[in-house]
LOGU-677725 format. One record per residue (C-alpha): residue number from 1; residue in one letter; x, y, z. Coordinates in pm, whole numbers. Layout:
BEGIN
+-----+------+--------+--------+--------+
: seq : type :   east :  north :     up :
+-----+------+--------+--------+--------+
: NUM :    a :      X :      Y :      Z :
...
+-----+------+--------+--------+--------+
REM end
This chain:
BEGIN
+-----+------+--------+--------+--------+
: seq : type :   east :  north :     up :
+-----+------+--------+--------+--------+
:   1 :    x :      0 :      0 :      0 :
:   2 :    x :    276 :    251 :     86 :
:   3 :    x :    446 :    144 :   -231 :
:   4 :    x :    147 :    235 :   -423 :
:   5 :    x :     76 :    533 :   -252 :
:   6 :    x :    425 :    723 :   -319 :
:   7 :    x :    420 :    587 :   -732 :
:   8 :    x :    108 :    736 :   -766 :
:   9 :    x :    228 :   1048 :   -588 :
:  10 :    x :    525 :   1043 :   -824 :
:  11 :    x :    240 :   1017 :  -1109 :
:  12 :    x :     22 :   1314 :  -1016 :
:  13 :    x :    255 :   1541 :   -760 :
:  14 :    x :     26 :   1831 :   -744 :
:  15 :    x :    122 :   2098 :   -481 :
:  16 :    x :    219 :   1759 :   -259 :
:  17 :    x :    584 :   1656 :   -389 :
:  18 :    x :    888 :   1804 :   -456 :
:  19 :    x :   1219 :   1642 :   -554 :
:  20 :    x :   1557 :   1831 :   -532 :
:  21 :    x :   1915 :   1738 :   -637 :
:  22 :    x :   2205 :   1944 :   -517 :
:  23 :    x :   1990 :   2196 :   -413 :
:  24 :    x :   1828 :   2236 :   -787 :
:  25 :    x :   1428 :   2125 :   -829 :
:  26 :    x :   1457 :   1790 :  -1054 :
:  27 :    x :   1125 :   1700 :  -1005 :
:  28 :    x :    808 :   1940 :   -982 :
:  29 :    x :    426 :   1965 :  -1076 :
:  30 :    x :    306 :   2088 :  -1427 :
:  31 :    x :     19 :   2301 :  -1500 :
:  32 :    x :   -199 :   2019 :  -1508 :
:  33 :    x :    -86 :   1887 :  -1175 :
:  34 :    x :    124 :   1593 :  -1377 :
:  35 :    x :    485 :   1553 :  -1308 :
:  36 :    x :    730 :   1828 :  -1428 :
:  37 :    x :   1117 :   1724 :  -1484 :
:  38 :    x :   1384 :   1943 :  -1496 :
:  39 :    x :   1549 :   1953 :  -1828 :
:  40 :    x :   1849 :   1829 :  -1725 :
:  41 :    x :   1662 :   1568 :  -1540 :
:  42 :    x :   1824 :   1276 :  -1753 :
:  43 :    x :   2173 :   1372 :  -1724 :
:  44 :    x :   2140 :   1384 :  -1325 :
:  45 :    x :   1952 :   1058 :  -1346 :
:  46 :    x :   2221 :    851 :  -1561 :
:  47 :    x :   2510 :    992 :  -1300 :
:  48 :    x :   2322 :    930 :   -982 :
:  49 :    x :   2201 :    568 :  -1139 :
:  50 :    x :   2550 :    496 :  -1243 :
:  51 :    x :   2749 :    608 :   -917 :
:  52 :    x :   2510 :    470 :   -664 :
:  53 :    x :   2338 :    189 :   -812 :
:  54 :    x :   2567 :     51 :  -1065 :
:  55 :    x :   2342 :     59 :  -1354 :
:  56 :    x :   2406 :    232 :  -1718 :
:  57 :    x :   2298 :    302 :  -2037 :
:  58 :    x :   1892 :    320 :  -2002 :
:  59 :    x :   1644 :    434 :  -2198 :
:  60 :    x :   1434 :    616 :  -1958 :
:  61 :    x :   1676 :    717 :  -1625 :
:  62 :    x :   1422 :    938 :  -1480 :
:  63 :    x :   1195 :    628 :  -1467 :
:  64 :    x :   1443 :    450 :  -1290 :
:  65 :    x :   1568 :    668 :  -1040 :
:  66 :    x :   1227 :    765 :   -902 :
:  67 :    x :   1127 :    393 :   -859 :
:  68 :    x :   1416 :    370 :   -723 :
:  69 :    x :   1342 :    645 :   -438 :
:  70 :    x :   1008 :    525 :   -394 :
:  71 :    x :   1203 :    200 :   -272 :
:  72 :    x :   1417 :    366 :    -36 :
:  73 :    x :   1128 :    584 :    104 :
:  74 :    x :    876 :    296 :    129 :
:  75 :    x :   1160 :    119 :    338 :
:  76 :    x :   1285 :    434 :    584 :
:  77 :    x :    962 :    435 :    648 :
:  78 :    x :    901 :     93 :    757 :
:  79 :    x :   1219 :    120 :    966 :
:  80 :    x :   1135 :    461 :   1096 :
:  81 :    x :    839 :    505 :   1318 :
:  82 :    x :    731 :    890 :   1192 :
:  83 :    x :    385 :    786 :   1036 :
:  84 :    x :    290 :    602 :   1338 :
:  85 :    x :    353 :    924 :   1519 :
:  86 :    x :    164 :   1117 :   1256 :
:  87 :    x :    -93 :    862 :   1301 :
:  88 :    x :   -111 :    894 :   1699 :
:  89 :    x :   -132 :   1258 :   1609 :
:  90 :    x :   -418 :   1231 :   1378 :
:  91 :    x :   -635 :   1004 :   1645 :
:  92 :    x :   -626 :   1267 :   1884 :
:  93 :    x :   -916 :   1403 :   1733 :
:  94 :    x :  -1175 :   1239 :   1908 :
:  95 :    x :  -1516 :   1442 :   1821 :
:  96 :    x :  -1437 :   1551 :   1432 :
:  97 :    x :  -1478 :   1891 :   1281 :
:  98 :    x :  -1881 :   1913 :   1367 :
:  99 :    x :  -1847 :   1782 :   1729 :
: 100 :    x :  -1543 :   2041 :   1825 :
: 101 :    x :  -1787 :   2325 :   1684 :
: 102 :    x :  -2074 :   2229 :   1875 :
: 103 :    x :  -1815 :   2180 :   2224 :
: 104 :    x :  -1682 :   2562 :   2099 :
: 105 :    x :  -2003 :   2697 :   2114 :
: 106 :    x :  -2078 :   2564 :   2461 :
: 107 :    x :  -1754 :   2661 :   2583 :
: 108 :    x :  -1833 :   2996 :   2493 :
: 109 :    x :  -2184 :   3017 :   2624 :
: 110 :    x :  -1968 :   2910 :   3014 :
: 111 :    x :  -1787 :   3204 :   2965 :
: 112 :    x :  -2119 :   3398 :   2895 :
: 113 :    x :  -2084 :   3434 :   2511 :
: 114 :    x :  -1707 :   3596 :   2562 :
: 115 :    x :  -1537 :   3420 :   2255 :
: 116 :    x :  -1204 :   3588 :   2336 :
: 117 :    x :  -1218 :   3440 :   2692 :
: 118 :    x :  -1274 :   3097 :   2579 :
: 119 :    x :   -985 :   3098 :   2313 :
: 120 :    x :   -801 :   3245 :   2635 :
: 121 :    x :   -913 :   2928 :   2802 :
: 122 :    x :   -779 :   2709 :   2517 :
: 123 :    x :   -462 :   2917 :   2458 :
: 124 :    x :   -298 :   2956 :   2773 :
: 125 :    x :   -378 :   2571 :   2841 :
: 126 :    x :   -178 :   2512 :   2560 :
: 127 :    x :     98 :   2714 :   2655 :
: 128 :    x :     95 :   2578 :   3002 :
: 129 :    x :    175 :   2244 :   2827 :
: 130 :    x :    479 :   2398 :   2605 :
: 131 :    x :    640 :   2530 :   2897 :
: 132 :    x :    578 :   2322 :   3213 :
: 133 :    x :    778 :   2031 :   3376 :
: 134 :    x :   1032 :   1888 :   3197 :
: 135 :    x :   1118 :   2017 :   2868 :
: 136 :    x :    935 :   1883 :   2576 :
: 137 :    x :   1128 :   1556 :   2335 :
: 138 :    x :   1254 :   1747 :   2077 :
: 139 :    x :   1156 :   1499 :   1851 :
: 140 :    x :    860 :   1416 :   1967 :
: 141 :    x :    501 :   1641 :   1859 :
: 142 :    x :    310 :   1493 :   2167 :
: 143 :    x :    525 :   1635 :   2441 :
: 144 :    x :    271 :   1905 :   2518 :
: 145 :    x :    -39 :   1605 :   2419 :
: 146 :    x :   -370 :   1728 :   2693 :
: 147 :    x :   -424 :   1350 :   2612 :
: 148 :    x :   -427 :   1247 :   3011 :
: 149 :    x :   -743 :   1297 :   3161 :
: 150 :    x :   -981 :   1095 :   3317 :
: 151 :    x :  -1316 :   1216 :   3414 :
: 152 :    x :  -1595 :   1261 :   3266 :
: 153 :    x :  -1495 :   1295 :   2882 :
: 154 :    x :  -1384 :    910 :   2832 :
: 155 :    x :  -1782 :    855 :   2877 :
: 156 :    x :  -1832 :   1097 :   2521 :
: 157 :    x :  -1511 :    901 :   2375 :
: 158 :    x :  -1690 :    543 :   2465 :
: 159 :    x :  -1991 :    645 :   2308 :
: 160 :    x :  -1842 :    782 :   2039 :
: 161 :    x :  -1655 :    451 :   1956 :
: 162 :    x :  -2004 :    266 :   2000 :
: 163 :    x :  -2152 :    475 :   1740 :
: 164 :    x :  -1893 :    430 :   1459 :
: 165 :    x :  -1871 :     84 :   1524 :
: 166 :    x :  -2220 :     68 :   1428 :
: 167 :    x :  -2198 :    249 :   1118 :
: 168 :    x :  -1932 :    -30 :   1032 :
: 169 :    x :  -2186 :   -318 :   1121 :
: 170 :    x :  -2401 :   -186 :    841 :
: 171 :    x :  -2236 :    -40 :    585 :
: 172 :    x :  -2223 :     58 :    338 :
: 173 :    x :  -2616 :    164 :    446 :
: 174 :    x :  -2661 :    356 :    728 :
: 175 :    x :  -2852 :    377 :   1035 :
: 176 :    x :  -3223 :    422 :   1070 :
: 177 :    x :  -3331 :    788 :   1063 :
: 178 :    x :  -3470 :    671 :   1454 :
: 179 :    x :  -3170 :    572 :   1571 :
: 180 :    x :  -2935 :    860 :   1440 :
: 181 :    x :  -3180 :   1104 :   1558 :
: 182 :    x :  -3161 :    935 :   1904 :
: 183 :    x :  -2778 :    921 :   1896 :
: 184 :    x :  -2739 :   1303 :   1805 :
: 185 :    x :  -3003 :   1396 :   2098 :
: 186 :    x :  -2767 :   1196 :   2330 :
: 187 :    x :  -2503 :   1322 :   2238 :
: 188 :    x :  -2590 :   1736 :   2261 :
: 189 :    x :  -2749 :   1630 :   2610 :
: 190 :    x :  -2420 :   1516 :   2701 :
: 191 :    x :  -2206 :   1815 :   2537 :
: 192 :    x :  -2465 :   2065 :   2731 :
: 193 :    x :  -2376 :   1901 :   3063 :
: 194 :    x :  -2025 :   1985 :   2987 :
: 195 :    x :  -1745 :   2206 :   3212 :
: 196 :    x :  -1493 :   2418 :   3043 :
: 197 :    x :  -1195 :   2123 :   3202 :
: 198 :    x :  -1399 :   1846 :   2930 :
: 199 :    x :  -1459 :   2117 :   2680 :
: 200 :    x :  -1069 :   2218 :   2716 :
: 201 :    x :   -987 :   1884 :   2672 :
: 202 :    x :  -1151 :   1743 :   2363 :
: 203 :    x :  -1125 :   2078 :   2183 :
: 204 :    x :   -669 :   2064 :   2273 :
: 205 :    x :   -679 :   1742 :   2120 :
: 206 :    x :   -890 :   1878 :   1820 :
: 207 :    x :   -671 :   2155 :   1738 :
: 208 :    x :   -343 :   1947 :   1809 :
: 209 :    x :   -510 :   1657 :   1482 :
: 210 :    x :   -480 :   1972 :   1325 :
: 211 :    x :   -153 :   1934 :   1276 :
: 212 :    x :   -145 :   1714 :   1004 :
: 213 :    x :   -333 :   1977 :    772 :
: 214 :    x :      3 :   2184 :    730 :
: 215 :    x :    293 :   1970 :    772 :
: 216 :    x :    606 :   1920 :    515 :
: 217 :    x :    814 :   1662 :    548 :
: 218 :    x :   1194 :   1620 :    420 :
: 219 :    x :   1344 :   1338 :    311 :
: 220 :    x :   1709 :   1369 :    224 :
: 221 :    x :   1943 :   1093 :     61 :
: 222 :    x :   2337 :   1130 :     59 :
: 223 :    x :   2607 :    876 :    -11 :
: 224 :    x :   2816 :    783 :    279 :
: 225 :    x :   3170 :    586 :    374 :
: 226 :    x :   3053 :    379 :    623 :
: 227 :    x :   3313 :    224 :    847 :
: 228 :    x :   3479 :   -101 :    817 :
: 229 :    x :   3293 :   -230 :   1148 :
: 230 :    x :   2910 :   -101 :    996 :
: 231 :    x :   3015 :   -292 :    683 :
: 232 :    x :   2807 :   -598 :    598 :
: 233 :    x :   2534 :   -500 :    893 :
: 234 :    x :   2185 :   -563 :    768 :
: 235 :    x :   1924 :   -316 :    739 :
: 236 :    x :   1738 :   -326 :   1038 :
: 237 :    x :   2049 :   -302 :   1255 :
: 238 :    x :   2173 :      3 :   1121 :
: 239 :    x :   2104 :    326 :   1294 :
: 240 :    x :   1810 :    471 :   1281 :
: 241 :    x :   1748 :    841 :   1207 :
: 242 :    x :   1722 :   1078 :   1463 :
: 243 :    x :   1766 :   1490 :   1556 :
: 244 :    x :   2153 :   1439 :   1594 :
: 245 :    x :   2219 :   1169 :   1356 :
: 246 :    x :   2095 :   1024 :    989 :
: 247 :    x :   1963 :    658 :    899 :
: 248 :    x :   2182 :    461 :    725 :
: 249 :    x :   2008 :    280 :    446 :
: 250 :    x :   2189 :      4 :    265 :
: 251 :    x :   2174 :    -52 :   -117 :
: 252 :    x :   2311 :   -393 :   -218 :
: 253 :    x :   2461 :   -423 :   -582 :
: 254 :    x :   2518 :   -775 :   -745 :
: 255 :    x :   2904 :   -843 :   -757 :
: 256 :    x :   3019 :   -491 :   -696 :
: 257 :    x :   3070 :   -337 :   -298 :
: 258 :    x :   2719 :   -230 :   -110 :
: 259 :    x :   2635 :    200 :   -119 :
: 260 :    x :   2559 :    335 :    199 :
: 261 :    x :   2320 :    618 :    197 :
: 262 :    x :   2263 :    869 :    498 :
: 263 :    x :   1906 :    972 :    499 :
: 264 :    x :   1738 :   1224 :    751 :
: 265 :    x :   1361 :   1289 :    773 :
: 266 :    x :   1239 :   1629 :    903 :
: 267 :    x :    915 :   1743 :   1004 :
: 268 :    x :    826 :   2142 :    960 :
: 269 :    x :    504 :   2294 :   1111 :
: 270 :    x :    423 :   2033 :   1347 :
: 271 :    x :    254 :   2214 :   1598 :
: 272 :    x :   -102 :   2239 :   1765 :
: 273 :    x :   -319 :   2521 :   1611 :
: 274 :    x :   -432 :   2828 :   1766 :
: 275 :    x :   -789 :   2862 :   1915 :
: 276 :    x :   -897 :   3077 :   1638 :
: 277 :    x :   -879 :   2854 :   1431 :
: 278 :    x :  -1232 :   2724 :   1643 :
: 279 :    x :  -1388 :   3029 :   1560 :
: 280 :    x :  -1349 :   3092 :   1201 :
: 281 :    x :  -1504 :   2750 :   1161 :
: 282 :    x :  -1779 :   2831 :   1412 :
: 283 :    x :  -1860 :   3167 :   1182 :
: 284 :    x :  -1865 :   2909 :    882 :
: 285 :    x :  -2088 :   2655 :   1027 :
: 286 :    x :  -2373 :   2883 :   1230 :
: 287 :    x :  -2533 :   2973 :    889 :
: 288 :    x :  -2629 :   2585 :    824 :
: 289 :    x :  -2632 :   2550 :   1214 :
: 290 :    x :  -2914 :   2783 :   1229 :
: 291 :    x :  -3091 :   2672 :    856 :
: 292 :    x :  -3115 :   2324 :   1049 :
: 293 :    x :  -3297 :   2461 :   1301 :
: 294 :    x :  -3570 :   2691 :   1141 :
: 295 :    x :  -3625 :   2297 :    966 :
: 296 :    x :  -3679 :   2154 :   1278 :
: 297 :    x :  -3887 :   2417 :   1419 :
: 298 :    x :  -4086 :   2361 :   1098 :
: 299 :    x :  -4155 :   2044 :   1136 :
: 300 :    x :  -4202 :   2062 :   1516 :
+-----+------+--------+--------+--------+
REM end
């Protein structure tokens, strides 16, 4: 699957991929969204092909070379752990982007419709987190995580795992109109009876999944002497990357010595979003908030 999903990156790039060497774009999008190649894409392709994998004379060396880095990305990436981070990120978002509007508006109607106090509420939480105790991992995104309480809100989180379990039990139809009704009206019973500590909570961990909307990551390959004693190693014993050192990645060539690449994978914009982020969705959702209920009044 990861295989598939970088080739057909490589096929249609869009605003999603970039691929530089020695410092100069090889590999961009077109107009179109397809991929773009440098014009001296072929000449960098045959020398890097040549000197690191051993192989000359090819028809198409741009081809090559990129199925060649979708190999070594697919496996740094089953040796490194970074999308299972990403991933642990991503599942912080417990309620979605409907259920952290509807806990925004009740947060602000606690602090008697102030908006600014409640992203006060949310902000200086957050930088609480950033600055007390121990200083954060400085490779790790969760070291400020609200992720650790234990009241009331894993009651909301239970049922909200009970209710998409469902919608897996059935699909691909849905519920009866009876029983999602009932669900919602549970549901906004529960987020009424909530304090600003559980509304705090689920809407951190919201605007921390956030995350994932604006991150870049870098993936850099160089060719490396390894020493004598790293010689031979196999893959999975090599070092791993990390803020002070590359990855070694291994690239074994049939009767000629192995290539050692250094590779290095950085993460830019990882951080939680601010809390008005909350409230430029809440301005976009309270026209259909307030269509749905003129409907219901209708009909009531």
């Amino acid at each position: 699957r990861m295989q598939k999903a970088i080739r057909e990156l490589v096929r249609c790039p869009q605003n999603n991929l970039r691929v530089t060497c020695n410092k100069q774009l090889f590999l961009s999008k077109d107009k179109d969204g397809s991929p773009a190649y440098s014009d001296n894409a072929e000449v960098v392709c045959k020398d890097i092909l040549a000197e690191w994998i051993g192989i000359d004379s090819l028809d198409s060396c741009r081809s090559t070379m990129m199925i060649n880095i979708c190999n070594w990305l697919v496996t740094v990436f089953q040796q490194e752990d970074v999308l299972q981070r990403l991933q642990r990120l991503q599942k912080l978002d417990i309620v979605d982007a409907d259920g952290a509007i509807l806990l925004y508006h009740r947060l602000v109607e606690l602090c008697k419709g102030s908006h600014e106090e409640a992203q006060s509420l949310l902000d200086n939480v957050t930088k609480l987190k950033e600055t007390d105790g121990k200083p954060p991992l400085e490779d790790s995104p969760f070291a400020w995580s609200p992720h650790d309480k234990d009241d009331s809100v894993p009651t909301i989180c239970r049922k909200v795992k009970e209710f998409e379990r469902t919608l897996l039990e059935v699909a691909p139809k849905l519920p009866s109109e009876k029983f999602l009704d009932h669900h919602h009206e549970e549901m906004m019973k529960m987020i009424r009876s909530m304090d600003f500590s559980d509304c705090q909570y689920l809407l951190l961990n919201w605007l921390l999944s956030l995350t994932l909307n604006d991150i870049s990551m870098f993936v850099t390959f160089q060719k490396v002497e390894v020493p004598p004693e790293k010689n031979g190693q196999e893959l999975d014993s090599s070092p791993m990357t990390s803020i002070r050192s590359p990855g070694i990645l291994k690239l074994s060539r049939e009767n000629k010595e192995d290539v050692h690449l250094a590779y290095t994978i950085r993460i830019v914009d990882c951080d939680g979003k601010p809390s008005k982020k909350l409230r430029k969705r809440w301005k976009k959702e309270e026209p259909f908030a307030l269509l749905s209920k003129s409907k219901k009044d209708l009909q009531g």
